[in-house]
PyMOL Python script that loads the backbone (N, CA, C, O; Angstrom):
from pymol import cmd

cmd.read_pdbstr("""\
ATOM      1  N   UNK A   1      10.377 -10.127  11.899  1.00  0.00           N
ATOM      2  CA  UNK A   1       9.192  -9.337  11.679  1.00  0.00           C
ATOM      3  C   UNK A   1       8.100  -9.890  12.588  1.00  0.00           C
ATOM      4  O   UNK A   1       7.645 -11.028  12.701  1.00  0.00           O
ATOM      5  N   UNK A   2       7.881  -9.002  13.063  1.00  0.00           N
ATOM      6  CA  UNK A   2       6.258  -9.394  14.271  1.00  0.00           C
ATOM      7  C   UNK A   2       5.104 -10.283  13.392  1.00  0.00           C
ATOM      8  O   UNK A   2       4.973 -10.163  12.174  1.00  0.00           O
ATOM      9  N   UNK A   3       4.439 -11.032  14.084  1.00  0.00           N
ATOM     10  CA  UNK A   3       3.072 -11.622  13.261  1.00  0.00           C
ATOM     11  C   UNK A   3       2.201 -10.806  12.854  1.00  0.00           C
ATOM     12  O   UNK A   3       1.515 -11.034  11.858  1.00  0.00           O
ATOM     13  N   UNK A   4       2.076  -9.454  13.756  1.00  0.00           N
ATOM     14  CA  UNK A   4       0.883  -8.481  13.351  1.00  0.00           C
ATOM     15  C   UNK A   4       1.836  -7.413  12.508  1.00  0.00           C
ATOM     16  O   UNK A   4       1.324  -6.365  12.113  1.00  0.00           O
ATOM     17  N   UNK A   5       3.142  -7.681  12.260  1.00  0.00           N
ATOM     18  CA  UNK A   5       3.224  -6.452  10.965  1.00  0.00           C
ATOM     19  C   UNK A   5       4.071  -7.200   8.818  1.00  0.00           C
ATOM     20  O   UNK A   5       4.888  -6.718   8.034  1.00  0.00           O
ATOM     21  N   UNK A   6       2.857  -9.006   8.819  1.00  0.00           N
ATOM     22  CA  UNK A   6       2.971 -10.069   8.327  1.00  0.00           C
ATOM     23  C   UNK A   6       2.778  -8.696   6.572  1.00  0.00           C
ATOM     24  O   UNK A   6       2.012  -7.754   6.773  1.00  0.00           O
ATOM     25  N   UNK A   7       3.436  -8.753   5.204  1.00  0.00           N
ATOM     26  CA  UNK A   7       2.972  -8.423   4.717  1.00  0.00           C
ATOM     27  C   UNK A   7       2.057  -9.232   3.948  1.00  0.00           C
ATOM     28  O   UNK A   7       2.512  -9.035   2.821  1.00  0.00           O
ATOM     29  N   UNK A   8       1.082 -10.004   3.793  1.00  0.00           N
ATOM     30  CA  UNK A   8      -0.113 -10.419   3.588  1.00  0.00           C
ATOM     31  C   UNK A   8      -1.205  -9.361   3.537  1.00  0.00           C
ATOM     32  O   UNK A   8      -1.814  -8.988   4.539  1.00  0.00           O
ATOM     33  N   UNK A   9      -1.381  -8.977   2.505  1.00  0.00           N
ATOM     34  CA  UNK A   9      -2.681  -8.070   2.265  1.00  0.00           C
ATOM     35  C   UNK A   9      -2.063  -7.135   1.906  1.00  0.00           C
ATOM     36  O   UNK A   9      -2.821  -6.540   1.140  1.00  0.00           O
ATOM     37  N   UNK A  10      -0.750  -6.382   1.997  1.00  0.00           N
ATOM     38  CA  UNK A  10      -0.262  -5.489   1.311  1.00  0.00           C
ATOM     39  C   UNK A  10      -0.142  -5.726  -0.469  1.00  0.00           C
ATOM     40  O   UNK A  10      -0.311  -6.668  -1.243  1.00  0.00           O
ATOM     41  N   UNK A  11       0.353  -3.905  -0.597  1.00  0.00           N
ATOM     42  CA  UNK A  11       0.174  -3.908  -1.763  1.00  0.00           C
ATOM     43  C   UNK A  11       1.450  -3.450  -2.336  1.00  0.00           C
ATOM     44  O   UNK A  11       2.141  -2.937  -1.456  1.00  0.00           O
ATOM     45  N   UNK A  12       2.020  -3.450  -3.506  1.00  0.00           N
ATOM     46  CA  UNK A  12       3.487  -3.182  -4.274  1.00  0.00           C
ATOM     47  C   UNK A  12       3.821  -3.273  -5.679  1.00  0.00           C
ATOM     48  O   UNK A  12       2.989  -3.687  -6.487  1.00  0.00           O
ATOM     49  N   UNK A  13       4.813  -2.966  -5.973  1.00  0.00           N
ATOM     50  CA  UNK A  13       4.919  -2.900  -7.612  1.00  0.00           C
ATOM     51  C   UNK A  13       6.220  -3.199  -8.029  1.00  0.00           C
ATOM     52  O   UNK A  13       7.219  -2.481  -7.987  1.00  0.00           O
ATOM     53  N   UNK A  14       6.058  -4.616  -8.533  1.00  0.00           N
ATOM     54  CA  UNK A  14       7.213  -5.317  -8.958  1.00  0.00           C
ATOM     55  C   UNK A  14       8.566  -4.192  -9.387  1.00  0.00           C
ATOM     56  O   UNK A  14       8.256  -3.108  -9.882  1.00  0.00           O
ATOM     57  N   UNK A  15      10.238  -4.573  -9.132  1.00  0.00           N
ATOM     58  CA  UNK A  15      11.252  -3.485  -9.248  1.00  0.00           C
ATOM     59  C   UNK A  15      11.439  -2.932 -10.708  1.00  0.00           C
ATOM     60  O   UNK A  15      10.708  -3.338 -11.611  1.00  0.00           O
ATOM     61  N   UNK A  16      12.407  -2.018 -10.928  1.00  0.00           N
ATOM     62  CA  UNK A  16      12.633  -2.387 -12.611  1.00  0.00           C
ATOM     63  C   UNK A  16      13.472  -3.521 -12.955  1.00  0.00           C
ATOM     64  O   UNK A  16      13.674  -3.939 -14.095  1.00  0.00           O
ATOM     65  N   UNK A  17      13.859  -3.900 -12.061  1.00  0.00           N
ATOM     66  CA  UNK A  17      14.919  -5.162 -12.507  1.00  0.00           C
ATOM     67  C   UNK A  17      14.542  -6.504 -12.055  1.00  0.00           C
ATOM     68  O   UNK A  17      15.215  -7.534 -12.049  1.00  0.00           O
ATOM     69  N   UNK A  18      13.009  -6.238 -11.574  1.00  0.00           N
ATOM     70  CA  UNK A  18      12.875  -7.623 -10.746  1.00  0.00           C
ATOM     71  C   UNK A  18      12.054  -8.366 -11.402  1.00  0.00           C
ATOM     72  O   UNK A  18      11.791  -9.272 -10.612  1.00  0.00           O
ATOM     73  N   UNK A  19      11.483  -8.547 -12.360  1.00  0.00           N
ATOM     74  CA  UNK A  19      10.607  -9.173 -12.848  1.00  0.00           C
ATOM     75  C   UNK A  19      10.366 -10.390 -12.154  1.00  0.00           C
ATOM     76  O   UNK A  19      11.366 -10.776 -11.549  1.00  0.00           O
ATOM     77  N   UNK A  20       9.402 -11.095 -12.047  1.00  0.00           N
ATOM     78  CA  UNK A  20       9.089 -11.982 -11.841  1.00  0.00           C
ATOM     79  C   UNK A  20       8.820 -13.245 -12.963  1.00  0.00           C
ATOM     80  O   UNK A  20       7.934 -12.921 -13.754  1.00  0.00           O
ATOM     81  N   UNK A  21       9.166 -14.090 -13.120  1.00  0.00           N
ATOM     82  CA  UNK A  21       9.452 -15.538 -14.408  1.00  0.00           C
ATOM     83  C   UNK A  21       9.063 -17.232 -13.491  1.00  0.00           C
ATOM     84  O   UNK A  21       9.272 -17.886 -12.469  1.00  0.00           O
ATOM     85  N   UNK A  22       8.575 -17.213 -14.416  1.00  0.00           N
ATOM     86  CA  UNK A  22       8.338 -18.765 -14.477  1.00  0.00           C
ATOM     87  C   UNK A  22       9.872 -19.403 -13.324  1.00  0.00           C
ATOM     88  O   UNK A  22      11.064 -19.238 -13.584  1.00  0.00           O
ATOM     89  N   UNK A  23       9.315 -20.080 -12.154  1.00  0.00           N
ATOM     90  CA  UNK A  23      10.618 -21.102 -11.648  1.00  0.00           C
ATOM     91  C   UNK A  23      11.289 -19.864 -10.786  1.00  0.00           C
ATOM     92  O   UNK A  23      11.960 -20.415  -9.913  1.00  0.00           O
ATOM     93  N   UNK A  24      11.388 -18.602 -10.665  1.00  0.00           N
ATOM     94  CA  UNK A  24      12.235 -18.041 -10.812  1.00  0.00           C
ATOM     95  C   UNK A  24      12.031 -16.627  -9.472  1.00  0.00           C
ATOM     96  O   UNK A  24      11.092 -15.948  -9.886  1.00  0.00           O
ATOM     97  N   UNK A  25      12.327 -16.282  -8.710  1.00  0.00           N
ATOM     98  CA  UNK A  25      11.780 -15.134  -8.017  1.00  0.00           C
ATOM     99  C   UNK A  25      12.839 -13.667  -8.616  1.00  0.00           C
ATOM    100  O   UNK A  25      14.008 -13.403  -8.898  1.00  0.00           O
ATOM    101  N   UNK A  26      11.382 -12.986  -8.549  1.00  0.00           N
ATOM    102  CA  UNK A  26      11.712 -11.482  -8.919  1.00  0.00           C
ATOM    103  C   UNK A  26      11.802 -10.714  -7.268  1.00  0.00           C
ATOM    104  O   UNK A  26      12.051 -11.413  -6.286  1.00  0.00           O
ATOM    105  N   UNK A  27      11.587  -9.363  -7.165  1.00  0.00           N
ATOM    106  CA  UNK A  27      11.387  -8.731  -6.383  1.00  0.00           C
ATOM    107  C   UNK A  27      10.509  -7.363  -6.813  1.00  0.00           C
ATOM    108  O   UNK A  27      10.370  -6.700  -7.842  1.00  0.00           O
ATOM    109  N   UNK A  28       9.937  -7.316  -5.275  1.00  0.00           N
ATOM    110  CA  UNK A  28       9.038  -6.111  -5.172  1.00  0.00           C
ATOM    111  C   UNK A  28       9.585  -5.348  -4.408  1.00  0.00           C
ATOM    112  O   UNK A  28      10.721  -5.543  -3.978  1.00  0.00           O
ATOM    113  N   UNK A  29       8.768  -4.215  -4.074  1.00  0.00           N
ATOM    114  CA  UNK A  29       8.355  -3.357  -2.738  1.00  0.00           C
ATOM    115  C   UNK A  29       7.122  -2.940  -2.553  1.00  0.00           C
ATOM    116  O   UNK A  29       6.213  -2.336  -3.123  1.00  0.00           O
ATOM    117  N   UNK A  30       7.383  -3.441  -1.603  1.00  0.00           N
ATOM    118  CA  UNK A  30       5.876  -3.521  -0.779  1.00  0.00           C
ATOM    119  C   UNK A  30       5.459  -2.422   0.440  1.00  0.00           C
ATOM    120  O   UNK A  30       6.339  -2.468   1.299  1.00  0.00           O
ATOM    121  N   UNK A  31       4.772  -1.791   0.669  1.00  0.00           N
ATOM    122  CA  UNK A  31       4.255  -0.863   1.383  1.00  0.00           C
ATOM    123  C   UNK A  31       3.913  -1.207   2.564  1.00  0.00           C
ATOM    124  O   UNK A  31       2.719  -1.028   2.806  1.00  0.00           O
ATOM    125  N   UNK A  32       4.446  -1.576   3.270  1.00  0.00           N
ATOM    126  CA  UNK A  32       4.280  -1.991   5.150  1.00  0.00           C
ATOM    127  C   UNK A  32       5.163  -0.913   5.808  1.00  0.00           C
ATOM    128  O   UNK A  32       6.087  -0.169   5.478  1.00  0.00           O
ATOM    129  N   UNK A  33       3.913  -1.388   7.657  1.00  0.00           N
ATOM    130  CA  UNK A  33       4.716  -0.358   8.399  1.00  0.00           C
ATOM    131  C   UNK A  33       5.087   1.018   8.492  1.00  0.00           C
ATOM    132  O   UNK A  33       5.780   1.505   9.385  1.00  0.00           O
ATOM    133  N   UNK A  34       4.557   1.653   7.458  1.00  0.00           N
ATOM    134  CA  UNK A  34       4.270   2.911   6.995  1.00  0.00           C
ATOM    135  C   UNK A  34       5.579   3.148   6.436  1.00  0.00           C
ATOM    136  O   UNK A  34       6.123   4.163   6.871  1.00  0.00           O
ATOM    137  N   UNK A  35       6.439   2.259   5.306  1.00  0.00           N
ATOM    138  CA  UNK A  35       6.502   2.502   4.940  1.00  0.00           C
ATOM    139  C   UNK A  35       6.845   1.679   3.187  1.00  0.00           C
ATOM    140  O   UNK A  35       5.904   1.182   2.567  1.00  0.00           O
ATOM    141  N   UNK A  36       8.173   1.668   2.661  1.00  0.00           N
ATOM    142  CA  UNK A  36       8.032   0.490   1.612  1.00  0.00           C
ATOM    143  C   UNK A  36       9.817  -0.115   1.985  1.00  0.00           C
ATOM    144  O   UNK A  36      10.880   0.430   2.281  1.00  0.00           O
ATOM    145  N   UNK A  37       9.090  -2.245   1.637  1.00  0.00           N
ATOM    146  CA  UNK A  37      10.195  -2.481   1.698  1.00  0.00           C
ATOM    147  C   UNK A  37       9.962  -3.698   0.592  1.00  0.00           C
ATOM    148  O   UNK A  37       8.939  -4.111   0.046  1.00  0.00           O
ATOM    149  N   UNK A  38      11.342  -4.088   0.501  1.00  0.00           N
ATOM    150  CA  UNK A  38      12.064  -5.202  -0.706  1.00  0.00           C
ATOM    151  C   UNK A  38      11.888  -6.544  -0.294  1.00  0.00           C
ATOM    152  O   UNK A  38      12.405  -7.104   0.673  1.00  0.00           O
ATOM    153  N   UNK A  39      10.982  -7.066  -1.262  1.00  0.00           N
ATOM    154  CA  UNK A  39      11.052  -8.602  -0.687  1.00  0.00           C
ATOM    155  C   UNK A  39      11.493  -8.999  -1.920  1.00  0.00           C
ATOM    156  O   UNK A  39      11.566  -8.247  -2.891  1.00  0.00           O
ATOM    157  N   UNK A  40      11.959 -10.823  -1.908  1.00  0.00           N
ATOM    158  CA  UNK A  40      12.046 -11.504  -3.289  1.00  0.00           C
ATOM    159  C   UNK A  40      10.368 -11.818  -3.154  1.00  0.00           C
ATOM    160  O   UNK A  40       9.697 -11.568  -2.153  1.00  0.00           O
ATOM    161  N   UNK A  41      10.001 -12.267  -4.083  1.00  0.00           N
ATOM    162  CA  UNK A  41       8.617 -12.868  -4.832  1.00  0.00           C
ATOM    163  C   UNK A  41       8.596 -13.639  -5.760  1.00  0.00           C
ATOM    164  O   UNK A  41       9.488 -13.585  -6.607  1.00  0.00           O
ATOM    165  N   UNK A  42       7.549 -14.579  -5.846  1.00  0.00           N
ATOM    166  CA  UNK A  42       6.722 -15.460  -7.148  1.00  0.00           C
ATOM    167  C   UNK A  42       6.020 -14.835  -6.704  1.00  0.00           C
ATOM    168  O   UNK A  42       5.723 -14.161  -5.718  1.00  0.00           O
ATOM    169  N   UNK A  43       5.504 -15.477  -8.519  1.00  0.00           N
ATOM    170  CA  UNK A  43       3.882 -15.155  -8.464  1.00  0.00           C
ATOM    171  C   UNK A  43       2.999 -16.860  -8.217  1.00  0.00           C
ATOM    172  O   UNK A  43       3.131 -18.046  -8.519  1.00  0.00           O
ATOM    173  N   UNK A  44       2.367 -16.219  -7.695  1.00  0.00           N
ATOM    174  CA  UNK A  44       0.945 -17.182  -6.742  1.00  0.00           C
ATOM    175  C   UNK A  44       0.709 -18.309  -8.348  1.00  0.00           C
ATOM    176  O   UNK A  44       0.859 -19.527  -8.253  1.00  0.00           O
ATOM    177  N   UNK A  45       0.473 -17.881  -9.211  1.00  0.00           N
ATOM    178  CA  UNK A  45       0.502 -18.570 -10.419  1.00  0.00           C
ATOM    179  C   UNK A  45       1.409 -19.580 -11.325  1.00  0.00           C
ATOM    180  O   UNK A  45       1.118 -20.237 -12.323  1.00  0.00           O
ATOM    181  N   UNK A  46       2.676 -19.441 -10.556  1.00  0.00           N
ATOM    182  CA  UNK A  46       3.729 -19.580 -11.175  1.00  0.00           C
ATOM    183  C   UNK A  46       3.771 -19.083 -12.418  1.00  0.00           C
ATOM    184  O   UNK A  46       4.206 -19.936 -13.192  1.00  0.00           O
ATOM    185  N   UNK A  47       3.440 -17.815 -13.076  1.00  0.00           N
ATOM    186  CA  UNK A  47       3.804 -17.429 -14.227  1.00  0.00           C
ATOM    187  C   UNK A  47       4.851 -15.968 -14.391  1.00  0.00           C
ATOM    188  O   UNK A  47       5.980 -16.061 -13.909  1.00  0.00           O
ATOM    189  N   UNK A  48       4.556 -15.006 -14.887  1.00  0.00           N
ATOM    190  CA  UNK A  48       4.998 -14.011 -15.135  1.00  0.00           C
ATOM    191  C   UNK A  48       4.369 -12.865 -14.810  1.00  0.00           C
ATOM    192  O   UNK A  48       3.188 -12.651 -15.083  1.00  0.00           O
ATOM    193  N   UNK A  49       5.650 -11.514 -13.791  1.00  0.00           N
ATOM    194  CA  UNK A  49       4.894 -10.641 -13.943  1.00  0.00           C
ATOM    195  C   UNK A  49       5.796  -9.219 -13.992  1.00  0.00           C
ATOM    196  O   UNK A  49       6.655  -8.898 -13.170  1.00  0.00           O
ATOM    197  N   UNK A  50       5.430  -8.560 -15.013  1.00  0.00           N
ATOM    198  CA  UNK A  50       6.781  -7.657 -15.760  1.00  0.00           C
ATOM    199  C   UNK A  50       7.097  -6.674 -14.717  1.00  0.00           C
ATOM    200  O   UNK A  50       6.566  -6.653 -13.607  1.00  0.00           O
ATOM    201  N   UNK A  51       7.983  -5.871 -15.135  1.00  0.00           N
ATOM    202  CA  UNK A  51       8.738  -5.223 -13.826  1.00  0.00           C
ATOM    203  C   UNK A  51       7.763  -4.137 -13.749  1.00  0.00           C
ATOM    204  O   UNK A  51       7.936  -3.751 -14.906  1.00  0.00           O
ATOM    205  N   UNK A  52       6.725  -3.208 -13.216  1.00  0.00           N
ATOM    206  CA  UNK A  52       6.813  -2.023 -12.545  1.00  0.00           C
ATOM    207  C   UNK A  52       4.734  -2.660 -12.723  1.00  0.00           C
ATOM    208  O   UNK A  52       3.762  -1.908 -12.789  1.00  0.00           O
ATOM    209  N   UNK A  53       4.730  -3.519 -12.737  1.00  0.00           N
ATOM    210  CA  UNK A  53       3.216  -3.985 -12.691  1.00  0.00           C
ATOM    211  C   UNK A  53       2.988  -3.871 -10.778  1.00  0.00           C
ATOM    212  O   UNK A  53       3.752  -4.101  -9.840  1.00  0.00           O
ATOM    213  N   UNK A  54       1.643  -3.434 -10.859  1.00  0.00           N
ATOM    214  CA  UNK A  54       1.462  -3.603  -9.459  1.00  0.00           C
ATOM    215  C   UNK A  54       0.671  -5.235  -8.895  1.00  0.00           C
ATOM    216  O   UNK A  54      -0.128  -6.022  -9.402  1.00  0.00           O
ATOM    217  N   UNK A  55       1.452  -5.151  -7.541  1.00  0.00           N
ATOM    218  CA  UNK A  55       1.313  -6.680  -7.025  1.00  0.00           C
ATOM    219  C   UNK A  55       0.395  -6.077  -5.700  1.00  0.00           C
ATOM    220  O   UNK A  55       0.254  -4.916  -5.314  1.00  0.00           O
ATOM    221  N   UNK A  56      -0.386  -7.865  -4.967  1.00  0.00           N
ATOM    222  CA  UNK A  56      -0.970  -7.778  -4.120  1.00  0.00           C
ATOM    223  C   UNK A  56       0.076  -8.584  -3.281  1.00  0.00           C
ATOM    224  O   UNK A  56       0.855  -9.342  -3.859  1.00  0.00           O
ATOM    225  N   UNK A  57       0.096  -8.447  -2.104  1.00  0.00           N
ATOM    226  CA  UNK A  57       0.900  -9.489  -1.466  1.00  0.00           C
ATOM    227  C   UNK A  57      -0.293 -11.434  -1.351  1.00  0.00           C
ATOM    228  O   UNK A  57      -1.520 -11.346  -1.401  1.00  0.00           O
ATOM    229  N   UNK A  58       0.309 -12.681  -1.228  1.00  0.00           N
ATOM    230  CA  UNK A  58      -1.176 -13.532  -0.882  1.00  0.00           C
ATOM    231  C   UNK A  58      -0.636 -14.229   0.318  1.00  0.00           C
ATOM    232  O   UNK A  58      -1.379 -14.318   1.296  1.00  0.00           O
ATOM    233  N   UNK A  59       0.647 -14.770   0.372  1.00  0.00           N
ATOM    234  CA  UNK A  59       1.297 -15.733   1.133  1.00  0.00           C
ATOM    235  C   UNK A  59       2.879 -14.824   1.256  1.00  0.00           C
ATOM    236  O   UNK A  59       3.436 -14.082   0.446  1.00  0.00           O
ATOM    237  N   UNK A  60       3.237 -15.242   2.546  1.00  0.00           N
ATOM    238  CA  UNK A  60       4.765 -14.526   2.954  1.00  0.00           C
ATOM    239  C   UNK A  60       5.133 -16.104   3.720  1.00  0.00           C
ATOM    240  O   UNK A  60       4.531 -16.966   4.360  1.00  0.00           O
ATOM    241  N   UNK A  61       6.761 -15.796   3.104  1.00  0.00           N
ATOM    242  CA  UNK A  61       8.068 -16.896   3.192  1.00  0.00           C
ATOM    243  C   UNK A  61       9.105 -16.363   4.019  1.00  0.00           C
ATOM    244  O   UNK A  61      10.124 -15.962   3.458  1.00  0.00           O
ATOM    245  N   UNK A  62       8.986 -16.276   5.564  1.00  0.00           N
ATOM    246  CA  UNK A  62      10.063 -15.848   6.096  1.00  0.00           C
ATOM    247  C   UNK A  62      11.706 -16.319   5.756  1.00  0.00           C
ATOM    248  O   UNK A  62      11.889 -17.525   5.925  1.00  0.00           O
ATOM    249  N   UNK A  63      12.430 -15.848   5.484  1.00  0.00           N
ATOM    250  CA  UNK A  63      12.378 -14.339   6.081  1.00  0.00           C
ATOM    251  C   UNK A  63      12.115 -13.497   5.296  1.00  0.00           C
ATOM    252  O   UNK A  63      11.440 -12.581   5.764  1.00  0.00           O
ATOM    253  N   UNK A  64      12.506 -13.384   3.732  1.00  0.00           N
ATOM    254  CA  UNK A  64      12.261 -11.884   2.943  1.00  0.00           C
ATOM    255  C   UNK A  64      11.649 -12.592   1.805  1.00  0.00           C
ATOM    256  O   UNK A  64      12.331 -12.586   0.780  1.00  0.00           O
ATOM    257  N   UNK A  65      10.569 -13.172   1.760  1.00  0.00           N
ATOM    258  CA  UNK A  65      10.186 -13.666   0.565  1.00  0.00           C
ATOM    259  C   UNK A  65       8.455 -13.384   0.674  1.00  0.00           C
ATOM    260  O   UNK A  65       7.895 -13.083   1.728  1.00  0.00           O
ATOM    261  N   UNK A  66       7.930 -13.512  -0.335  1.00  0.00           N
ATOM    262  CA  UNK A  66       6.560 -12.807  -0.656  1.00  0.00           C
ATOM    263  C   UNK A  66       6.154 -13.963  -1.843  1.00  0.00           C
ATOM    264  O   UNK A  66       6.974 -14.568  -2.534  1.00  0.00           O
ATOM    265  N   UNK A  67       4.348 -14.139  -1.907  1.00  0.00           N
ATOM    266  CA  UNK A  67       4.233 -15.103  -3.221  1.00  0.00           C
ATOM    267  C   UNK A  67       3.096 -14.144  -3.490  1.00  0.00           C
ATOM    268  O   UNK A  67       2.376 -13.795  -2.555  1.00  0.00           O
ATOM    269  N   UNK A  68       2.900 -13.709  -4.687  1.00  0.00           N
ATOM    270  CA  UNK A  68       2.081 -12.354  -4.871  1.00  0.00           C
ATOM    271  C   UNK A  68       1.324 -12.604  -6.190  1.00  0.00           C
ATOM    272  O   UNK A  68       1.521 -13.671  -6.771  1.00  0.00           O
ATOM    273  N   UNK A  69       0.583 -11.813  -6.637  1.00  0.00           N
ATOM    274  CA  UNK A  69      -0.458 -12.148  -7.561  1.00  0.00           C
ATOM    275  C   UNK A  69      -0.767 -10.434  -8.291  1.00  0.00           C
ATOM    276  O   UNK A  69      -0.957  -9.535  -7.473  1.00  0.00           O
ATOM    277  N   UNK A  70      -0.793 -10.161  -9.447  1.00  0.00           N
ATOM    278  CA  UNK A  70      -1.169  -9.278 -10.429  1.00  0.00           C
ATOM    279  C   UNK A  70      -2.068  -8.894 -10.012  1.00  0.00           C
ATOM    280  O   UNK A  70      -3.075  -9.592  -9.893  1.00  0.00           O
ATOM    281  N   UNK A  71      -1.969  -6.991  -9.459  1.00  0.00           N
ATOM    282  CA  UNK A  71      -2.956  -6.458  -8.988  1.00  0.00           C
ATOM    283  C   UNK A  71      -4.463  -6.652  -9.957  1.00  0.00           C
ATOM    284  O   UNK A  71      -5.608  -7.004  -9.672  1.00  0.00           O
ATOM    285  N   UNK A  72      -4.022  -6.377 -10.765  1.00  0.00           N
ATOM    286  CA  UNK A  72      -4.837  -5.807 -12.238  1.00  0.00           C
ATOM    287  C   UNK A  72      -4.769  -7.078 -13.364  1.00  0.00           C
ATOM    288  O   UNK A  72      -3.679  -7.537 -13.706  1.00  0.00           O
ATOM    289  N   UNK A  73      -5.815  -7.499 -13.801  1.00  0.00           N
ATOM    290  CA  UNK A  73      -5.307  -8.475 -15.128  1.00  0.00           C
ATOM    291  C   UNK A  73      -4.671  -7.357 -16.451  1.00  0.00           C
ATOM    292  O   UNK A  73      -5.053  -6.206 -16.661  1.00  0.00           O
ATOM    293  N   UNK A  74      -3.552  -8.172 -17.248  1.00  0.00           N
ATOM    294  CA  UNK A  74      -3.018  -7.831 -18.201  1.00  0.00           C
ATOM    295  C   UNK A  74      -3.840  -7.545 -19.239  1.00  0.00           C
ATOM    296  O   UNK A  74      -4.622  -8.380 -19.692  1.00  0.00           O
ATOM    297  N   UNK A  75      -3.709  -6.145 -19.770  1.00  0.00           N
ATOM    298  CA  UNK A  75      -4.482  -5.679 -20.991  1.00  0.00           C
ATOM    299  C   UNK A  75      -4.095  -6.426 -21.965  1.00  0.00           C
ATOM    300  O   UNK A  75      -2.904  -6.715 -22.084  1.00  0.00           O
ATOM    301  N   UNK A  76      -5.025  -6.861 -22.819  1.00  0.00           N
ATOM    302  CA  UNK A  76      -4.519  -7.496 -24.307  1.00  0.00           C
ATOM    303  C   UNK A  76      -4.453  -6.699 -25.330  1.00  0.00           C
ATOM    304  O   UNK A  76      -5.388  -6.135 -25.897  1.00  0.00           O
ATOM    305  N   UNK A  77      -3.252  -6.652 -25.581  1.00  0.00           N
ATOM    306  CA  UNK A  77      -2.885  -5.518 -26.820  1.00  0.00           C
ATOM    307  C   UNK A  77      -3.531  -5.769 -28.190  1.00  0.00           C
ATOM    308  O   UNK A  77      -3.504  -4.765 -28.903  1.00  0.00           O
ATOM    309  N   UNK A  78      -4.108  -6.856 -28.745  1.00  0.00           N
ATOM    310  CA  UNK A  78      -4.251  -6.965 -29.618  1.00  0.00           C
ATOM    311  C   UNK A  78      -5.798  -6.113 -30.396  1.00  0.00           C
ATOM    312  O   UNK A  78      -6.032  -6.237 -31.598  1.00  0.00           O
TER     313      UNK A  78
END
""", "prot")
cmd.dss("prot")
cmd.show_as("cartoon", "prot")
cmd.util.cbc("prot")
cmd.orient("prot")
């Protein structure tokens, strides 16, 4: 992947099967290049982030890896 097409600053929404966990990489897709592609991911936090939540990209792990952060904070249900 070129330096100028880095996904850093993109945006995506964790898979249905990819969750993201503690220790553990999930996967996204991410919207580069006009168009969307599959990286693995953590989250920037090391915590959790459920499958179809939208992600920011913060840091990229060549070759297909992404460390990403919760577009939106989690509503509290209570």
């Amino acid at each position: 992947m070129p330096a100028n097409d880095s996904p850093v600053g993109c945006y995506g929404r964790v898979t249905a099967s990819g969750a993201i966990r503690p220790g553990r990489v999930g996967e996204v897709m991410v919207s580069i290049r006009g168009g969307v592609e599959a990286f693995l991911a953590r989250d920037a936090d090391g915590g959790s982030i459920d499958a179809y939540e939208e992600i920011a990209v913060v840091d990229y792990r060549p070759p297909r890896e992404v460390v990403v952060t919760r577009l939106y904070e989690k509503e509290d249900s209570s």
